[in-house]
N, C-alpha and C positions, 0 to 999 in steps of 0.2 A: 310376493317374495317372502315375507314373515311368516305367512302361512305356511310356505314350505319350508320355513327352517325351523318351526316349531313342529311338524310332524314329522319330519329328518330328527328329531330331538326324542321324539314321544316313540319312532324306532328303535332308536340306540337305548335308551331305555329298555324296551320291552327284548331286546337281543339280548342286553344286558341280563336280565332278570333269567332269560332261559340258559341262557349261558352260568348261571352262576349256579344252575343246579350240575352242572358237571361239575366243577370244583368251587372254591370259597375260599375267599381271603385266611378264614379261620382254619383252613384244611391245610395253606402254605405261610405256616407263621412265620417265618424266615421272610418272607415274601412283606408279608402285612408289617413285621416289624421294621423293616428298611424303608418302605410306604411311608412311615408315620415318622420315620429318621429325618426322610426328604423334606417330608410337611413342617418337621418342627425347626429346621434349620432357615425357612423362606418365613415362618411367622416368627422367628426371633430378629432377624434383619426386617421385621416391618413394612413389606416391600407392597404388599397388596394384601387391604381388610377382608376381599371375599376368601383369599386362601385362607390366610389367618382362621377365617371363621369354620372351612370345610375338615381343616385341621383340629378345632377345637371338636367341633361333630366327630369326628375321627376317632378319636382316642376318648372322649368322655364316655363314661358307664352308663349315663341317662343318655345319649345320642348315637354313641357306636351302633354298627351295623352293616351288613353289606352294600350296601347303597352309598352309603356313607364313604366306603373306604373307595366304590368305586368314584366319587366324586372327586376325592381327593387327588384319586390319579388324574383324571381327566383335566382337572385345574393344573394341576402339575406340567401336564405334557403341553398344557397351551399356554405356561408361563411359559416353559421353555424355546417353546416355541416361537415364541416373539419376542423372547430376549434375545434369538438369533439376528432379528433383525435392527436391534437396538444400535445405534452408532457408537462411539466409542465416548463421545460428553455423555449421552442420555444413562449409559451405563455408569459414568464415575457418580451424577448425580442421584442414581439409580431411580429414574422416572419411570415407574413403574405402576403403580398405582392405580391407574386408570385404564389398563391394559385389560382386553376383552379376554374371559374366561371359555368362551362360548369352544367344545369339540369341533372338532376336523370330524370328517366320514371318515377318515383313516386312523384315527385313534381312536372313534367309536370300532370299526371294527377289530384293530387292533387288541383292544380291550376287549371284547367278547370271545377272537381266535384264541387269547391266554387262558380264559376260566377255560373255552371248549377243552384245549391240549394241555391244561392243569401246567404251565410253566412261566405261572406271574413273575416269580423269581427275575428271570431274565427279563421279562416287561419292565420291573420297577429300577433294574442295574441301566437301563439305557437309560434312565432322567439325572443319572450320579454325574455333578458336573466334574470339571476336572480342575479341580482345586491345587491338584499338589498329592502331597502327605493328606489324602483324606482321612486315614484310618488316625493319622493324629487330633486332626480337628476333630472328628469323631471324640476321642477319647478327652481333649480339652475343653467338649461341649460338655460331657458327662461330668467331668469332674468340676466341671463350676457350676452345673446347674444341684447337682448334689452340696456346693457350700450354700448354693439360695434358701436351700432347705433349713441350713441349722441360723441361728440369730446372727445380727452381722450390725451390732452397733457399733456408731461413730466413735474414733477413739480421740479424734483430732484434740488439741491441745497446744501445750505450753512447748516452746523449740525445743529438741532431745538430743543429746550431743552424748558422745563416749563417754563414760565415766558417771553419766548421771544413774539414778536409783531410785525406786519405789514402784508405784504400782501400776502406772502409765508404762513404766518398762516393759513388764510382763504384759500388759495388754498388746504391746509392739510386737514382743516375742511368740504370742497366742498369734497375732495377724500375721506377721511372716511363716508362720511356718502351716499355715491353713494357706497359704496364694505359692507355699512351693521353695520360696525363699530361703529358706532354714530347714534345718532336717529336722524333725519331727520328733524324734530321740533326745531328750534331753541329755545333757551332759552334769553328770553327776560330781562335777568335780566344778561346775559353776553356779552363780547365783543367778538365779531366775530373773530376778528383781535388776540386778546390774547391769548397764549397758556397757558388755565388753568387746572385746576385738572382733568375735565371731558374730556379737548381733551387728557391728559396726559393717563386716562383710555381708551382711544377707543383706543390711538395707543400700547399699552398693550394689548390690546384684539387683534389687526394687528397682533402686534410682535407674541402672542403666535400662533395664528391662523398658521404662516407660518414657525414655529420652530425659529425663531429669541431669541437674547438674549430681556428678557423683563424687558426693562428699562424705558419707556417712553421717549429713545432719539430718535430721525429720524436723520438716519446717514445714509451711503451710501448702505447695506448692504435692510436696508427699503427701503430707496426710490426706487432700484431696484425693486421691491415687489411693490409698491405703483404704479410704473409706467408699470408695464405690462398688456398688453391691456385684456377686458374682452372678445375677443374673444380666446385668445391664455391662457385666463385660461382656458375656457372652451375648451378646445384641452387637456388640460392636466388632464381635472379631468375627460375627457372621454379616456384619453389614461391607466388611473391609475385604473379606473374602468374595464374597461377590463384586466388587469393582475390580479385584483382580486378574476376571476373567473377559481377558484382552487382548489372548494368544491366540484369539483369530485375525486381531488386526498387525501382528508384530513384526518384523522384519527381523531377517536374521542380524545384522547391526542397527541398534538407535541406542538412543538418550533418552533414561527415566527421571524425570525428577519428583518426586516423590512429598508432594506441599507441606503437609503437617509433619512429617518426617525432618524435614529440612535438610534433604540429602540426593543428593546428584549420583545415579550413577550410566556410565558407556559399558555398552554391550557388544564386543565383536564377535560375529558368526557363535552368535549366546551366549559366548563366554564373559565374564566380569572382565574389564580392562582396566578400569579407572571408578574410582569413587570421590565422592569431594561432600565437603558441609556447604548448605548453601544459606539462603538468605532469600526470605520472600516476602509477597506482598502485606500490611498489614492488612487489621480488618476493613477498615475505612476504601481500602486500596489495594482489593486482592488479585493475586495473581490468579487468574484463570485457568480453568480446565481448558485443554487445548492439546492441539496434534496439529503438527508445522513440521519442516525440516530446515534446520541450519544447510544456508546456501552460501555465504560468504565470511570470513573471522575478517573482522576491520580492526588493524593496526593501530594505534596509539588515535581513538576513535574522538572526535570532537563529541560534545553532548549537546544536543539542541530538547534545551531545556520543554518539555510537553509545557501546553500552556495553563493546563489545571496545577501543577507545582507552581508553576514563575505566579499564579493570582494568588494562592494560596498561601507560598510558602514564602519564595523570593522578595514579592514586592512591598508585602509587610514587614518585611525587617531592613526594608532599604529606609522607610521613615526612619528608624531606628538609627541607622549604620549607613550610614551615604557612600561609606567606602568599602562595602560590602563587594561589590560585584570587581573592581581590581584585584582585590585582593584574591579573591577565588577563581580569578581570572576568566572571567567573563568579555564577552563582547555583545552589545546592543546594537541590535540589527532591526532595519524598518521594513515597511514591508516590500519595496524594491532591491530588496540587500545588502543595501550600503550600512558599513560601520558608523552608527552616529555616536559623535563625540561628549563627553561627558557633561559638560556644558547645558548640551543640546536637551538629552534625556532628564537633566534634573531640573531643569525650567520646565517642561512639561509635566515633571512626577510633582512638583513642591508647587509648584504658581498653576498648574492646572487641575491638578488632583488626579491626573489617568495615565496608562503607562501602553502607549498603543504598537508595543513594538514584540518580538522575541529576542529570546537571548540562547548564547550559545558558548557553551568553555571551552576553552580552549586544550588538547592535551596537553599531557604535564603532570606531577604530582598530586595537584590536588584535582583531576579530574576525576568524576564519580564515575565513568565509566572503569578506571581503571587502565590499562594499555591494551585490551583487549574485549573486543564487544563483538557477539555471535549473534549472526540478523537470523530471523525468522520472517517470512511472507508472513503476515495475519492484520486484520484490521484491529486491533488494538494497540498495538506501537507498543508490543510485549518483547523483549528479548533476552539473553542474558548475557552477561560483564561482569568482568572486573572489576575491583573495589580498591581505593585506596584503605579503605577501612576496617583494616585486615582486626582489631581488637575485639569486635560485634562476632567473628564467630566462636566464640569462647562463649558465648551465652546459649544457655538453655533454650529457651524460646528464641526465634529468629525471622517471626513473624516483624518487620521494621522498615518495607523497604518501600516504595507505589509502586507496585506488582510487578516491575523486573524480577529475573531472576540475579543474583551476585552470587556466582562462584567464588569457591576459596581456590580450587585448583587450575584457574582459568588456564594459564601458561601452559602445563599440564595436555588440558584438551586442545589449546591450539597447537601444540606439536602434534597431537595425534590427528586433526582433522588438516594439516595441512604437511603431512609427512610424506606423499606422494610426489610433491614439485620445491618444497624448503625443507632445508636443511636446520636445526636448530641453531647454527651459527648466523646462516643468513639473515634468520627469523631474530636473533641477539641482536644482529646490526641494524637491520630494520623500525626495531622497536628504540635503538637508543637514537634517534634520529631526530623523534618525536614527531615525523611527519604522518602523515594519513594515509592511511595503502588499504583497499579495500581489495581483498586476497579470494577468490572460488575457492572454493574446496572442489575436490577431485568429484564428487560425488555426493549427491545432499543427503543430510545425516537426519534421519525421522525423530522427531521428539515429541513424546509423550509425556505432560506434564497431569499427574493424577494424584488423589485422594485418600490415600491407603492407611488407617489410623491402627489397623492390627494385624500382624500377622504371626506366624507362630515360628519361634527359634530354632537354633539347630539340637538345641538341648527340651525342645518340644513344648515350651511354656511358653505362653504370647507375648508379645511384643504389643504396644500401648503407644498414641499417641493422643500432645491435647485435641480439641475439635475447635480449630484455630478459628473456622469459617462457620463454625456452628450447624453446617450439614447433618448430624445426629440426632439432635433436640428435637424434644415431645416424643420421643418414642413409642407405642402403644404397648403393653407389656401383654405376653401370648398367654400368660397364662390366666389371667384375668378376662372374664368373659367380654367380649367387643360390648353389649348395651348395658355395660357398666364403667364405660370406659368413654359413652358419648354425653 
């Protein structure tokens, strides 16, 4: 079997070579230059070392050549090819890497009928994934890999508020208006050096661009942001772009929630419905990649507390605060179900040392569910709710939770997902009850919870998020040779 798929190999080859006397990559530059587009865009998202490598072949003046270019396709066409089959986690993760390079008989032919009938062009436009705005990403590739070019020192420094002056100023104002921020033109009628209204606006425009609190202070949290290089953004807004493509598995209505983003949004028959900030897992306790569908919204919802918080969290601060669990209204439950009395649990926490029971809140104001909690089928006991804790979304980062989801606009989406059988009155009365109603939906709602750290604006300039999960790190940079980089 290896014998034949090595001389199936040393075929396509030799069809290869005769076929490349009818036309040549070098004959359809239009053709070869979009080849070398595709290739540079899969070895900037770092997705797999042997393209990375056929790429570098590719375009280098010591390796270029026709062989070379045809290789490239051919790796091309059987990444593609098996990112068809990739599931919807394998792709947010982008497990790619290890994925076989090895031609089909039909892209080897395919690749010989284009040099015969000279129309690579059209061979290399079927591998164009379908991004969106490609011709932007295009252009926001070029335009950042052109600032990798020029020097890109750290400016970071001392906090930088309106009204301040010197020469850190002008540094801020050199890097804003190099990422797009500031226009480019000075204004002749201000001081370079002063931090006034208008630089106070472009780092407002920074902050918001990259989920930052938007103050107009450059604090540390900016200038992390300010000082990463513009080739490793472009690694990121092509590694984000690639998880994007998901609209093979989409339904025309679901739920995005969107992790490092920390934002929620509903999609009816693909139109935006609802958007909300949400709240997710820390890193200790991350919310997972995941595809589920909301099957029921549970009313003023009890919390049975998982039992990695109650060891963790709860029963160390019961030492502490004995009246900790009343107060937050809790009840201790053994393992036949019975409420045991408080008596009962704190002779066995204080005089035994072990706490062999679980606990469950009660609804009510201080339930962490919230009034409202949306079950998902999954073996992780993932879902998302409401929060009493309405203050936490006013922060920047919103990475804080053990990997639920916390809607801000919970209320919101349970009128929408139960607007076919409740009325928002009924659903008002129900919820001030404070009883427990575990409600269907008309129809289960698909949820797509992913990864997506960049995407590009409607004003064309990317969008940035931190790498809350650390999914990104050690990247291998494309343009630096692969055996200088092991």
């Amino acid at each position: 079997m290896k014998r034949t798929l090595v001389l199936s190999w040393l075929c396509g080859l030799c069809l290869l070579s005769f076929a490349s006397l009818a036309s040549t990559w070098q004959q359809a530059p239009q053709a070869r230059l979009q080849l070398h587009q595709l290739g540079l865009e899969l070895a900037l998202a770092d997705v797999h070392p042997e393209l990375t490598a056929r790429w570098q072949q590719a375009v280098s003046a010591n390796t270029s050549s026709e062989a070379a270019d045809d290789r490239l396709w051919l790796g091309l066409a059987a990444f593609w090819r098996q990112w068809a089959t990739l599931d919807f986690e394998q792709r947010q993760y982008l497990s790619t890497g290890k994925l076989a390079l090895e031609p089909s008989e039909e892209e080897l032919a395919r690749l010989s009928a284009a040099a015969a009938g000279n129309n690579r062009l059209a061979l290399v436009r079927e591998l164009v994934p379908g991004y969106g705005d490609y011709d932007a990403l295009k252009a926001q590739l070029a335009r950042l890999l052109a600032l990798a070019d020029e020097p890109w020192p750290a400016i970071a420094g001392a906090t930088l508020r309106p009204g301040d002056s010197g020469e850190a100023v002008v540094n801020l104002r050199r890097r804003l208006q190099r990422l797009g921020d500031l226009p480019t033109e000075p204004d002749a009628l201000n001081d370079p050096a002063l931090f006034d209204q208008t630089l106070a606006a472009a780092v407002a425009s920074f902050q918001y661009r990259h989920g930052l609190t938007v103050d107009g202070v450059v604090g540390p949290h900016t200038y992390g942001w300010l000082d990463l290089p513009p080739r490793r953004r472009a690694q990121l807004l092509m590694r984000s772009m690639l998880r994007t493509l998901i609209g093979d598995s989409l339904p025309s209505s679901y739920l995005l929630v969107n992790i490092p983003e920390y934002r929620l949004r509903l999609y009816q028959d693909r139109v935006q419905v609802l958007e909300s900030e949400v709240i997710v897992g820390r890193d200790s306790r991350r919310t997972p990649i995941m595809h589920s569908a909301i099957t029921n919204v549970v009313v003023n919802p009890p919390w049975n507390v998982p039992n990695s918080i109650m060891t963790k969290d709860i029963v160390p601060k019961l030492y502490r605060d004995p009246d900790y669990i009343a107060r937050q209204g809790f009840e201790v439950i053994d393992r036949a179900g019975r409420i045991v009395p408080t008596e009962e649990w704190q002779y066995v926490l204080y005089m035994e040392n072990r706490f062999p029971f679980r606990l469950r809140q009660k609804p009510g104001s201080r339930n962490a569910l919230g009034a409202w909690k949306f079950h998902l089928p999954n073996n992780e006991a993932i879902y998302l709710h409401d929060t009493p804790s309405r203050n936490l979304f006013a922060r920047d980062s919103r990475a804080l939770s053990s990997g639920c989801v916390r809607v801000a606009n919970a209320e919101q989406l349970a009128l929408w997902l139960l607007n076919a059988n409740w009325s928002p009155e009924r659903l008002a009365e129900l919820k001030s009850t404070k009883r427990t109603r575990w409600l269907p939906v008309s129809e289960p709602l698909p949820v797509f919870m992913v990864y997506w750290r960049g995407w590009l604006g409607a004003d064309g300039l990317p969008r940035f998020r931190d790498d809350i999960y650390e999914f990104d790190k050690g990247l291998a940079d494309p343009f630096v040779p692969l055996h200088r980089q092991s």
